[in-house]
C-alpha positions in Angstrom: 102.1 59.9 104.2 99.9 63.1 103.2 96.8 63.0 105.6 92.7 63.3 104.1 91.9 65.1 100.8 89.9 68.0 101.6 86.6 68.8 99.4 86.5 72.4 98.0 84.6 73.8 100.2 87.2 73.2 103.2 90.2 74.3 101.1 87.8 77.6 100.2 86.7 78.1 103.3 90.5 78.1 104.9 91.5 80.6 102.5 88.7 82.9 103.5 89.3 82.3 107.0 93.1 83.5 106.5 92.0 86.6 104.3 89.2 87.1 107.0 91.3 87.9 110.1 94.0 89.9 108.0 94.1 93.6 108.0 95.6 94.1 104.9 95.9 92.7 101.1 98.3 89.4 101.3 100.5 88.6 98.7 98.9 85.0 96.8 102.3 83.0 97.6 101.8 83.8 101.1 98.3 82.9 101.4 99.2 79.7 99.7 101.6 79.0 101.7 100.0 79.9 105.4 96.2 78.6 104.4 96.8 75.7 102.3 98.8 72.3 101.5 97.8 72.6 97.2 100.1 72.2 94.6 100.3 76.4 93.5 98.6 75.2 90.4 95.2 73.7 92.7 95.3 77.0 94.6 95.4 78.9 91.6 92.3 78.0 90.4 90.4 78.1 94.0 91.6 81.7 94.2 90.0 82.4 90.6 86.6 80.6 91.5 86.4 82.7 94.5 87.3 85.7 92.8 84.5 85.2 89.9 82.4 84.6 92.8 83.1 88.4 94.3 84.7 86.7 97.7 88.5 87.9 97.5 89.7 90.5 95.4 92.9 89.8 93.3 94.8 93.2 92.7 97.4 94.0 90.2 100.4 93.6 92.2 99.5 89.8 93.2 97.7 90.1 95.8 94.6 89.4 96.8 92.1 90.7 99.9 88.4 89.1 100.9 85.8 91.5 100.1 82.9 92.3 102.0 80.7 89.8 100.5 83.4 87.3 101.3 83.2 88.1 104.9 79.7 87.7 105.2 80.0 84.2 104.1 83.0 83.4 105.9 80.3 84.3 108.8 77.8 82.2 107.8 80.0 78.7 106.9 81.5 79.7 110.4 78.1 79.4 112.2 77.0 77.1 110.0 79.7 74.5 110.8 79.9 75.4 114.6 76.2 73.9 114.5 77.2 70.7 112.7 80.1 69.6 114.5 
């Protein structure tokens, strides 16, 4: 039995934290694989949000890095949430 759906925001912040702590450009089937449970399909279109946003990078050999601007909010989600829970 799958467990809880996770909103966006989780699933996008879990692919940011994977990027975040990775020293160099990761291939999207990995990422997919290591920072999420979506259908390829679901992560797809995550990874294309965030890249229209300017938070990952997707370069031409299918891969993708976070950018600087996705750092800094991977920083503040990360606070942010430490204060909630």
């Amino acid at each position: 039995m799958p467990g809880p759906r996770k909103d966006a925001v989780q699933i996008r912040f879990e692919i940011l934290e994977y990027l975040y702590f990775c020293s160099r450009p990761q291939p999207r089937t990995h990422v997919w694989r290591k920072a999420t449970t979506l259908s390829y399909d679901d992560f797809l279109k995550h990874l294309q949000h965030m890249a229209g946003k300017g938070l990952i990078t997707e370069l031409e050999d299918g891969s993708c890095t976070i950018t600087a601007d996705g750092r800094d909010v991977y920083d503040r989600l990360r606070t942010a949430l430490s204060s909630i829970l």
